[in-house]
C-alpha positions as a Markdown table, in Angstrom:
| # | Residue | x | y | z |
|---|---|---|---|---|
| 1 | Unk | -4.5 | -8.8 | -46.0 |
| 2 | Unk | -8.2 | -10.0 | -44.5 |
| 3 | Unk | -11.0 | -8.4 | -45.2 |
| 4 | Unk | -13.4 | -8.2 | -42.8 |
| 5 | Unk | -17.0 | -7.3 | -43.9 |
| 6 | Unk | -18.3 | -4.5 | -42.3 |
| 7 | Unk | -21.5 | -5.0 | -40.0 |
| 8 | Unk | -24.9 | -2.5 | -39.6 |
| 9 | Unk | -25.8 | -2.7 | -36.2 |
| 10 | Unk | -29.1 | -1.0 | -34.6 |
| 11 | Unk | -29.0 | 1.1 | -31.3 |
| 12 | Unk | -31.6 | -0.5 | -29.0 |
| 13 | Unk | -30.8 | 1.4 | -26.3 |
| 14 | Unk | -28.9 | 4.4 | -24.9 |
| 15 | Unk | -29.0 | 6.0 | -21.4 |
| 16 | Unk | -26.2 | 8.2 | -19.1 |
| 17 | Unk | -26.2 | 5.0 | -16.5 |
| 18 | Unk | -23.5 | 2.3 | -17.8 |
| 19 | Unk | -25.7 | 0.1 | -14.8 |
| 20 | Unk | -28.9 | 0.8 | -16.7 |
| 21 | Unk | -27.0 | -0.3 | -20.3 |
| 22 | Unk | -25.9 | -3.4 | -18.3 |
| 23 | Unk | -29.1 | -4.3 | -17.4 |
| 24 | Unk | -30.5 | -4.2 | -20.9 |
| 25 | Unk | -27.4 | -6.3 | -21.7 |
| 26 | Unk | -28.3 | -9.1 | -19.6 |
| 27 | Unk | -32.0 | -9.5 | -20.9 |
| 28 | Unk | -30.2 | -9.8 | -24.9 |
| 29 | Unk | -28.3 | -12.0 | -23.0 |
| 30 | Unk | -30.4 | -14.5 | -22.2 |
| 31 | Unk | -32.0 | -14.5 | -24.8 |
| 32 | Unk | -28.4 | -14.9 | -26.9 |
| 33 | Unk | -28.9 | -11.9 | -28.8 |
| 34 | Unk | -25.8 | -10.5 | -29.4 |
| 35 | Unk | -25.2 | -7.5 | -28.6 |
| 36 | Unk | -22.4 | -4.8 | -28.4 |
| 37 | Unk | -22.1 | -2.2 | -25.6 |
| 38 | Unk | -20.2 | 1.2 | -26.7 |
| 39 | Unk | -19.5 | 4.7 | -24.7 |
| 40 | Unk | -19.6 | 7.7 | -26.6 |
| 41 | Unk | -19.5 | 11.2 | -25.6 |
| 42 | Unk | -20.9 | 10.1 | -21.7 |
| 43 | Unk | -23.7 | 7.8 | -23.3 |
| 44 | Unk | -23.7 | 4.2 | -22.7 |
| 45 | Unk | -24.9 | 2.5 | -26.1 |
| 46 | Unk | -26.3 | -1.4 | -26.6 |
| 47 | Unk | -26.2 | -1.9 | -30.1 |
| 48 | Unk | -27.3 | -5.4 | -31.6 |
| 49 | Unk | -26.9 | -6.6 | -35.5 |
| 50 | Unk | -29.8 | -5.4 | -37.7 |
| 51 | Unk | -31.6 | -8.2 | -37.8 |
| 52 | Unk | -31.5 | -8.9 | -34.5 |
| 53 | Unk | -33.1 | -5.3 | -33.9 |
| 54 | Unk | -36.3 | -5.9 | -34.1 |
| 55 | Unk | -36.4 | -8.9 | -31.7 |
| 56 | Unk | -34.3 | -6.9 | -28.9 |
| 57 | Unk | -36.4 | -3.7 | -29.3 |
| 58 | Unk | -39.4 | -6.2 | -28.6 |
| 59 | Unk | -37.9 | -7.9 | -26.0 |
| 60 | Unk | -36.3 | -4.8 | -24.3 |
| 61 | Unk | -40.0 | -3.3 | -24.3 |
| 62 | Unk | -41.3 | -6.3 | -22.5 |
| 63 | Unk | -38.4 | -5.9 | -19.4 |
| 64 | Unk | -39.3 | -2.2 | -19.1 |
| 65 | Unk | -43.0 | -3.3 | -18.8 |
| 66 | Unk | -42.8 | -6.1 | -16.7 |
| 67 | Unk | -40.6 | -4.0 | -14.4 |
| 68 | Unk | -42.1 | -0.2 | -14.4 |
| 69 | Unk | -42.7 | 0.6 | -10.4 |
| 70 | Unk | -39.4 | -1.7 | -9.5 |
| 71 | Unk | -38.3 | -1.3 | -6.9 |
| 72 | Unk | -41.3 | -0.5 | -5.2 |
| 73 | Unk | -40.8 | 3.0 | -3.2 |
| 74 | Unk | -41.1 | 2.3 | 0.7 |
| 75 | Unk | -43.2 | 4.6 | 2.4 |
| 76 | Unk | -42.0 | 6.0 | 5.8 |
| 77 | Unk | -44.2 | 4.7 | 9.0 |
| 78 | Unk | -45.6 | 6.9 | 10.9 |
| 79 | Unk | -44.0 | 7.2 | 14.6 |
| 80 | Unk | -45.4 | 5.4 | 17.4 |
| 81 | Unk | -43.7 | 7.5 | 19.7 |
| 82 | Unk | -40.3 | 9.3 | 20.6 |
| 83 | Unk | -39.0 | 7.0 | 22.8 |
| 84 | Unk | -39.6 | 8.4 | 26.1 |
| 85 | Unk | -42.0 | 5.8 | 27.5 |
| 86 | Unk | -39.3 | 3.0 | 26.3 |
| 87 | Unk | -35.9 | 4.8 | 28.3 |
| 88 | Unk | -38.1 | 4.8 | 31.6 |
| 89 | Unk | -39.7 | 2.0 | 31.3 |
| 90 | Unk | -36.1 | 0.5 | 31.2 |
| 91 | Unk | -35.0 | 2.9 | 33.6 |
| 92 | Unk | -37.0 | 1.2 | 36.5 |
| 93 | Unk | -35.4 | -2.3 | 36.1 |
């Protein structure tokens, strides 16, 4: 029988949003930090190794910084008018 050692891995992360916890996955990603993602109790979890905790904690902090305000919220334009002038105008052709 194998015996596997057992690993100590860090939460860097945890959210309600499984998109949110796939998001965080793709920046470790990239940056080939591996990484595991686990559900428990409704919570989406990215957990790395321990000593790559450090590094993704860093790294995650510098997405969430580089992308606070994203996406920017539109603002509604004002109305020009309600569309009156428009229907007769193409009334009379």
């Amino acid at each position: 029988m194998e015996v596997r050692p057992q690993r100590s891995l860090s939460i860097v992360f945890e959210t309600g949003s499984a998109r949110r916890c796939r998001e965080r996955a793709l920046v470790l990603h990239a940056l080939d930090i591996p990484y595991e993602i686990l559900e428990l109790e409704g919570q989406h979890i990215l957990a790395v190794d321990m000593s790559h905790a450090d590094q993704a904690r860093e790294q995650l902090g510098l997405y969430e910084s580089e992308n606070r305000g994203w996406p920017p919220v539109l603002r509604q334009l004002p109305r020009a008018s309600d569309g009156v002038l428009g229907a007769l105008c193409y009334a009379t052709l």
